[in-house]
N, C-alpha and C positions, 0 to 999 in steps of 0.2 A: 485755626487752632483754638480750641477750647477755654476760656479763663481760669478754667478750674473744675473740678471736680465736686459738686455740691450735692451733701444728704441732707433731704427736707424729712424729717420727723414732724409728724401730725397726726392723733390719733380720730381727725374728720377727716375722710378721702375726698370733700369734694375741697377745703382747706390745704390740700396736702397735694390738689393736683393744680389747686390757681397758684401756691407757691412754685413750682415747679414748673409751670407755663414761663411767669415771670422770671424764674432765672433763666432757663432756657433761650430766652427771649434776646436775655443779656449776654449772651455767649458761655454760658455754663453746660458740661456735661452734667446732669439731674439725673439721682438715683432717689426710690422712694422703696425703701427696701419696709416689709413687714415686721423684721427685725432687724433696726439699725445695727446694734451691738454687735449681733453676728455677722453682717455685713464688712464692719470696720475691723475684726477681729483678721478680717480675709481679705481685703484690700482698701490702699490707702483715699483719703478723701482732702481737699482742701480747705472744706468747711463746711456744718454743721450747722439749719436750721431746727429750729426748735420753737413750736409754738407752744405757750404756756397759757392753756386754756381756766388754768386755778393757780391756787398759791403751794400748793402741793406738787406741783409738773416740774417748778423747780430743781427738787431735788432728783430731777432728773439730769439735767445740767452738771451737777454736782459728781454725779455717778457718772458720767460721761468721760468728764475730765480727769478724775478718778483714776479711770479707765487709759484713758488715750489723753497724757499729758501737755501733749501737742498740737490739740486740735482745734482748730478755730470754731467757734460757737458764737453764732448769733440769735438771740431769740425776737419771734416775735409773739407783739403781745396784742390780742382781742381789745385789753382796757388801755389807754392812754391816760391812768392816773398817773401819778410821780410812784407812788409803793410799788408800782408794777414795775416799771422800770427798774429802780430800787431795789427790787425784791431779786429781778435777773442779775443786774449786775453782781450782787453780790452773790450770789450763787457761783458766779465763776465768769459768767457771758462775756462776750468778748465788745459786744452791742448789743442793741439794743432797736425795736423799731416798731411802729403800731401798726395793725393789720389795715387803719385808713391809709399808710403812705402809700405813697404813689409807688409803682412800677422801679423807676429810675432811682429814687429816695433808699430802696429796698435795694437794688441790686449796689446803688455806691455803697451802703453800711455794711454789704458782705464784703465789698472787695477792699476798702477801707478798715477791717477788720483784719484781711488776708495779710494786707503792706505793713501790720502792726500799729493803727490808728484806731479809734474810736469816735464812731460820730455818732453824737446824741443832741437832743432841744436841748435850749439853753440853762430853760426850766429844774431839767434834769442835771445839768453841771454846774451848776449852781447848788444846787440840794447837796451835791454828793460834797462840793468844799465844803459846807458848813459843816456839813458831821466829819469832814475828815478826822483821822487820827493824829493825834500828838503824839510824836517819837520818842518813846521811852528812851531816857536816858540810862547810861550804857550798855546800849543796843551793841553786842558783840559782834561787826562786823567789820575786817578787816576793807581796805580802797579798794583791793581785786576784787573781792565779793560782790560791792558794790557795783564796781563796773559790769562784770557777769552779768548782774538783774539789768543792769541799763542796757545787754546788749542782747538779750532776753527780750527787752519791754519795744527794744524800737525792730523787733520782726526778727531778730537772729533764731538760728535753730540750738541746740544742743548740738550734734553734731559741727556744724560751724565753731563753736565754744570751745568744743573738746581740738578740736585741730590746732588754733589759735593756740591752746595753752597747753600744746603737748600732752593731751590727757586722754586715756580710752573715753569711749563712751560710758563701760559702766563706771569709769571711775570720775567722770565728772556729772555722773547723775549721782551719786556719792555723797557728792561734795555738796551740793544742789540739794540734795535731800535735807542733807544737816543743815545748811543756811536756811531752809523754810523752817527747819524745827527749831531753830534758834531766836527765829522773827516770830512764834508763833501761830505762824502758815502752815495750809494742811496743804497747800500745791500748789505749784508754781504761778499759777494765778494768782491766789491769795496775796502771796510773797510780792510780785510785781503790783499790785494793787496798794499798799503797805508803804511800798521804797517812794511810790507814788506819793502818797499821804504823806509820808514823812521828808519829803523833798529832795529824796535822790536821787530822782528823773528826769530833776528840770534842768541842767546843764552840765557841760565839764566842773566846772565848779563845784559840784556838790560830792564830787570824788576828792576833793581836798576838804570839806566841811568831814567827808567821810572818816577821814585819820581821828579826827576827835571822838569820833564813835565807839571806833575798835583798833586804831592803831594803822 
């Protein structure tokens, strides 16, 4: 059985057919569609490579997610600066990886991505705590809320969410929408990225630090 269903976006075909070998390789069904967009718009995917051959391809990333709230995106990057990195993540990416890794290095950061982990150099997680955000104080968010992103950040779906808390789908993407608008998130990305920063991810505990937040 297949590990997943993987689209390699790359606008080099000979780029776009060695990622795809390598997933392949790794137990992936590989699709290398002309036009992802319309591909994903027509059936579902597991995850999402993306090579960011400038700092403009980015907001490609950006538009994806955009798009497909749900979807895991890993990009990889030509450069092994820290900015390139940097410049993915924060765009939305789910990882992050250099076109030196290895084979193996490449296919764990997808699947590692997929189980809702992130695996990056150390260089790299390091950089990303120092600029972390300071959590503005009174950050309006109620301990449900919070747990939501927490069950959001460790690989839940929406749907999972919506079951859980008795909720349609539209109406706890509703609900989801206003909390990113409230954290000053454009998407659930962002949002999880943020709870992160501000220390609501790192254990049960920080759902009762959370009452002080918003009640």
């Amino acid at each position: 059985m297949p590990a997943g269903v993987a689209v390699v976006v790359d606008r080099i075909p000979a780029f776009r057919a060695g990622l795809a070998a390598i997933l392949e390789d790794g137990g992936f069904e590989v699709v290398k569609p002309e036009r992802p967009e319309a591909w994903l718009r027509q059936k579902p995917a597991d995850a999402v490579l993306v090579t960011l051959h400038s700092a403009d391809e980015a907001e490609r990333i950006r538009a994806l997610l955009d798009e497909f709230p749900d979807l895991v995106v890993v990009a990889v990057l030509p450069s092994a600066e820290l900015s390139a990195f940097l410049r993915a993540l924060r765009a939305g990416a789910h990882a992050a990886v250099g076109w030196g890794s290895s084979p193996d290095e490449i296919v764990d950061a997808v699947r590692s991505a997929m189980a809702g982990h992130t695996r990056l150099p150390t260089a790299v997680a390091q950089a990303l705590a120092k600029t972390s955000a300071e959590r503005p104080r009174g950050t309006p968010l109620l301990s449900r809320e919070v747990h939501w992103l927490r069950v959001l950040a460790s690989g839940g779906s929406v749907v999972q969410l919506a079951r859980a808390e008795g909720y349609s789908q539209r109406e706890i993407f509703r609900r989801l929408s206003d909390i990113y608008r409230r954290m000053g998130a454009r998407n659930r990305h962002e949002a999880i990225a943020l709870a992160g920063q501000w220390g609501l991810l790192v254990d049960e505990a920080a759902l009762g630090s959370a009452r002080g937040v918003g009640g």
